[in-house]
N, C-alpha and C positions, 0 to 999 in steps of 0.2 A: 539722649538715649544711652543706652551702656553700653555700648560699640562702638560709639560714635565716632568716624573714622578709621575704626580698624580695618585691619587687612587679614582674612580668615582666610586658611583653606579646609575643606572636608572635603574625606578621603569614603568613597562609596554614596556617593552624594546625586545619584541618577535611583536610589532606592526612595523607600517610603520615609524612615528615616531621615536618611540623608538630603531627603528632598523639603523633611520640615525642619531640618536643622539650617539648611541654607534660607528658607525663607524667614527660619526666625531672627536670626543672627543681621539679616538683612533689612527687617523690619526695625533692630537694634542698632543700624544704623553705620552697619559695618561693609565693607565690599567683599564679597564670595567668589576664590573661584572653586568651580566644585568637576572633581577629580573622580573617576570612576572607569571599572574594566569595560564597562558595556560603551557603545556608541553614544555622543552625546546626542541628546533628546533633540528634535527640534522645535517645541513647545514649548514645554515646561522650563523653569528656570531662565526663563531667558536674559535677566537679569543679572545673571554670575555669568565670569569667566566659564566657560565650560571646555574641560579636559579628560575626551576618554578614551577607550582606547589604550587604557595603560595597566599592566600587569605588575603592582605595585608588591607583590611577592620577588620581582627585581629590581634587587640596589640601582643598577644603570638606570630604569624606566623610572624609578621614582626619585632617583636626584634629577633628573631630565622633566620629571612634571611639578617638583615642589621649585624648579626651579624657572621653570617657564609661569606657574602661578605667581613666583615673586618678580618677576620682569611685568606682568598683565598687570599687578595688583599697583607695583611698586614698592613691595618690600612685605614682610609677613610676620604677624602678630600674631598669630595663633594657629594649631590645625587639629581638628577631630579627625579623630580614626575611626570611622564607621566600616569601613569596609567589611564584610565578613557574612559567615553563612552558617547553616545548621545542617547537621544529620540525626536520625533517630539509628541506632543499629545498634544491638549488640552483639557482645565481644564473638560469643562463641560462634555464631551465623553470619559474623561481616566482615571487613576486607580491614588489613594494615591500611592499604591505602587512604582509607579511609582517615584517619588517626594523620595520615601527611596531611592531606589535603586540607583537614582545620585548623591544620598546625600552620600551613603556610599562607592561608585567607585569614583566617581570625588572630592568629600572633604576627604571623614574618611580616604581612602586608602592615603592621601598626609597627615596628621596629623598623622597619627600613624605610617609614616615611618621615619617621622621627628624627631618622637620624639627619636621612634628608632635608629637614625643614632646621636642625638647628644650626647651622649655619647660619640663617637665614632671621633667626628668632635673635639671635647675639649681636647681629649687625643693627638690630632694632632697641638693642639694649635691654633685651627682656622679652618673656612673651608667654603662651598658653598653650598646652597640651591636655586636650581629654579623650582620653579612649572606652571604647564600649565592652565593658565585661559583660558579665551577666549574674545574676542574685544564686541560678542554679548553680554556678562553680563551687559552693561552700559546699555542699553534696551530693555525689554522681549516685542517681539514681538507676534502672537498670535502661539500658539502652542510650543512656549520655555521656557515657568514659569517654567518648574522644571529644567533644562539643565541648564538655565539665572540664577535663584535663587542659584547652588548648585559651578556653578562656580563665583558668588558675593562673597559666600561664601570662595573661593582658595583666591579672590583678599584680605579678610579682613584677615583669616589667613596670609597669607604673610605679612601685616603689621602688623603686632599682633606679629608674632613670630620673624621679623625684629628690633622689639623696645624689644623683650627682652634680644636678645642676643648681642646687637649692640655693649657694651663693651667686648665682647669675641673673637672678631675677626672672627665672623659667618657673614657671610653676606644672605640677604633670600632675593629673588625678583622671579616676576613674568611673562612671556612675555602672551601678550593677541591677538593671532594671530587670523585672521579674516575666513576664511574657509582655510584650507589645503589639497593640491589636493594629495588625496588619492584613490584608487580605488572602494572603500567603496564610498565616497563623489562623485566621476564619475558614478556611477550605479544609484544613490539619486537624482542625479542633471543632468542625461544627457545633456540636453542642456543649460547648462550653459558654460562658456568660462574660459575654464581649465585654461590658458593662465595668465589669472587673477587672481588665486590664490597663496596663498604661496607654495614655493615645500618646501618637508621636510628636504631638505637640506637646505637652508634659512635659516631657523627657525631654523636646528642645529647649523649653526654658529652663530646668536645673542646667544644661550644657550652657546657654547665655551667661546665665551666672557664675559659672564657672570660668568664663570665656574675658568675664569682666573687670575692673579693678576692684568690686567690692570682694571678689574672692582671693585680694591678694596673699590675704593670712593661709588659705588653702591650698594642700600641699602635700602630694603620697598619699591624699584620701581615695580610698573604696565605698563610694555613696548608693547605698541600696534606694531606688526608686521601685517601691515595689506596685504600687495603687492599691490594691484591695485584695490580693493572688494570696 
């Protein structure tokens, strides 16, 4: 299988998401633990390490959980940055705060895991980074400047952090999927045509493959997974 024996973590991994990236990755034959702010489940996943409880917007908290995953795992090969969230609001009727808050769920929480985790990636001789943009950052439409802006932001980290570690054997890239049909996103968009969206399995397999050695040549890529949007 293409994970076979790897050591992943994913980062928002108690979500929809997060929770088919862990069972893909897993079924890829790799060990999961999976890292998330919410309480860990006690159902679901029970398969992965599960770690939550952790507010991955601080440095302490997530050198403290990438590194308690690489003690459960035994060391760590790779980590998705799922974590993060959405707001609709515009500018003129919404809140600054608003604009922190995506800034520090959808950017800080993906950079301070990173950093966290490469220690951790070097001691293995190499390893995988994929974080979740999104296809809308190429365009902020009305009501997405902060969501648009904070995930511009995931695409420029990934090339950032792609060109520093590129002679380490770290590879960083990004996929930028277009709406993900979620239950959340069906309740937001009733009549829109589910059909057309990415499912989260989808999107888990381009992240497998990314996760893999056949993507070794792959590196600072921004991959639109858009399905049919």
């Amino acid at each position: 299988m293409d994970l076979e024996g790897r050591l992943i973590a994913v980062t928002g991994a108690f979500g929809t998401l997060g929770s088919a990236v862990t069972l893909a990755a897993q079924v890829a034959g790799a060990r999961v633990a999976a890292i998330d702010h919410a309480p860990a489940p006690t159902t679901a996943l029970a398969a992965a390490e599960l770690i939550g409880g952790v507010d991955l917007s601080d440095p302490a908290q997530a050198e403290q959980a990438l590194a308690r995953a690489a003690v459960a795992l035994g060391g760590l090969d790779g980590l998705v940055n799922i974590a993060g969230t959405f707001r609709w609001e515009t500018i003129a009727d919404g809140a600054l705060d608003t604009w922190d808050l995506l800034y520090r769920i959808n950017l800080r929480t993906a950079v301070a895991a990173s950093k966290a985790a490469l220690p951790h990636l070097r001691q293995r001789g190499g390893g995988r980074v994929v974080n979740i943009g999104a296809g809308a950052a190429a365009h902020a439409s009305a009501g997405m400047g902060a969501y648009t802006a904070s995930k511009s932001g995931v695409a420029r980290f990934t090339e950032a952090l792609a060109g520093e570690v590129k002679d380490e054997r770290i590879t960083v890239n990004a996929v930028l999927p277009s709406i993900i049909d979620t239950p959340q996103n069906r309740t937001d968009m009733p009549e829109a045509d589910f059909e057309r969206w990415v499912k989260p399995n989808e999107l888990a397999d381009v992240i497998v493959f990314l996760l893999s050695d056949r993507a070794c040549a792959v590196t600072g890529a921004l991959i639109p997974v858009s399905g049919r949007v």
